[in-house]
C-alpha positions, 0 to 999 in steps of 0.5 A: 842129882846122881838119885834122879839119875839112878831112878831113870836108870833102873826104870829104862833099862828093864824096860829097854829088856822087856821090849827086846825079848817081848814078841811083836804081837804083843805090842800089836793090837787087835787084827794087825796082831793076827796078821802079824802071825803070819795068817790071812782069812780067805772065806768062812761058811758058818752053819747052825751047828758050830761042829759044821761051820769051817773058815779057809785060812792062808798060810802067807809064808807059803801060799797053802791054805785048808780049811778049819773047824773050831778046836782045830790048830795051826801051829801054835795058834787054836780055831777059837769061834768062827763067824761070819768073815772073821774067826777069832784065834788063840795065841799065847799072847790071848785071843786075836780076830782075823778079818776078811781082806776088803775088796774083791772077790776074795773078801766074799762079797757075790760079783757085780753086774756084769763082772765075772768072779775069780775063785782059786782053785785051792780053795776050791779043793780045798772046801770041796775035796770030795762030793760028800763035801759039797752036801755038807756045804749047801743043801739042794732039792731036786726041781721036776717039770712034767714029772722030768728033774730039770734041774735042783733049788740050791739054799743055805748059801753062807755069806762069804762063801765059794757058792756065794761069790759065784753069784747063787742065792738061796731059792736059785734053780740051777737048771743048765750048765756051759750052756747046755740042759743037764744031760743025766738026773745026777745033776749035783755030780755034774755040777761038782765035776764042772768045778774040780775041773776048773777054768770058765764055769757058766750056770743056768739059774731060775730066780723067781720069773726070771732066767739068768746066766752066772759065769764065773772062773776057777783058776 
């Protein structure tokens, strides 16, 4: 009796010790290991070349969030693969996925019908600090009519992201902006500021035959 004893003691006991210095993300599989550390995967735009590929991450302790390329670090953790609506992170536990929360918005799906998205205005900053950002985000062409610019075609929109959820797809004409034609050939510029200045954004998009009106709010 005091063998069998023994044997379930020395079997519990290191146990008991493992589970108590082992961390939390350890015993958490897969996403819920990831969220334990303390990330949130807001939105990724991934591009033929990986170099340009980037995913907005939230620090949930504080609110923060920036934007990432593969080999960048948070903390301990590593930018591994970015993919479309999820990125895969390096811990010292190995790899873990973070996933786009479902529902809303946020999770990078383009509004419905009739409903106008909500973008944040950090991430807004954040993806786009500069104009130079914005080319590197989306590519656009000028649109003539009668040999005047009108307007520019906006294409390579990645799923999942801000231009995305605004409600734009590939081939779009964005001809106005707040309800008026856009006053100088610089259209690109005036559609850049009318984003960092936040608040109701309503575009004039060309698709196809038909004219439509994409609102949306930066806040």
């Amino acid at each position: 009796m005091k063998h069998g004893l023994s044997f379930r003691l020395s079997v519990v006991v290191p146990l008991l010790f493992l589970l108590s210095i082992a961390p939390l993300s350890a015993w958490i599989p897969g996403a819920q290991a990831a969220r334990a550390l303390g990330f949130k995967l807001v939105g990724t735009a991934v591009t033929d070349d990986p170099g340009q590929s980037f995913a907005i991450i939230e620090k949930q302790s504080t609110g923060n969030q920036g934007a990432y390329r593969e080999g960048d670090r948070l903390g301990e953790v590593v930018i591994k693969k970015i993919l479309s609506g999820s990125v895969v992170i390096g811990t010292r536990m190995g790899d873990q996925t973070l996933y786009m929360s479902s529902g809303g918005a946020s999770a990078g799906r383009p509004p419905s019908p009739g409903e106008m998205a909500r973008l944040e205005r950090r991430e807004v900053d954040s993806t786009l600090p500069d104009q130079s950002q914005l080319m590197q985000e989306i590519r656009v062409r000028p649109r003539f009519e009668g040999g005047q610019p009108i307007g520019f075609v906006i294409y390579k929109i990645e799923p999942g992201s801000i231009f995305a959820r605004m409600g734009l797809r590939d081939g779009d004409i964005i001809v106005g902006l707040n309800g008026r034609s856009f006053t100088t050939t610089q259209q690109t510029v005036e559609f850049y500021e009318a984003l960092k200045r936040g608040g109701t954004v309503s575009l004039e998009v060309m698709r196809g035959e038909s004219k439509r009106n994409l609102d949306f709010v930066i806040q």
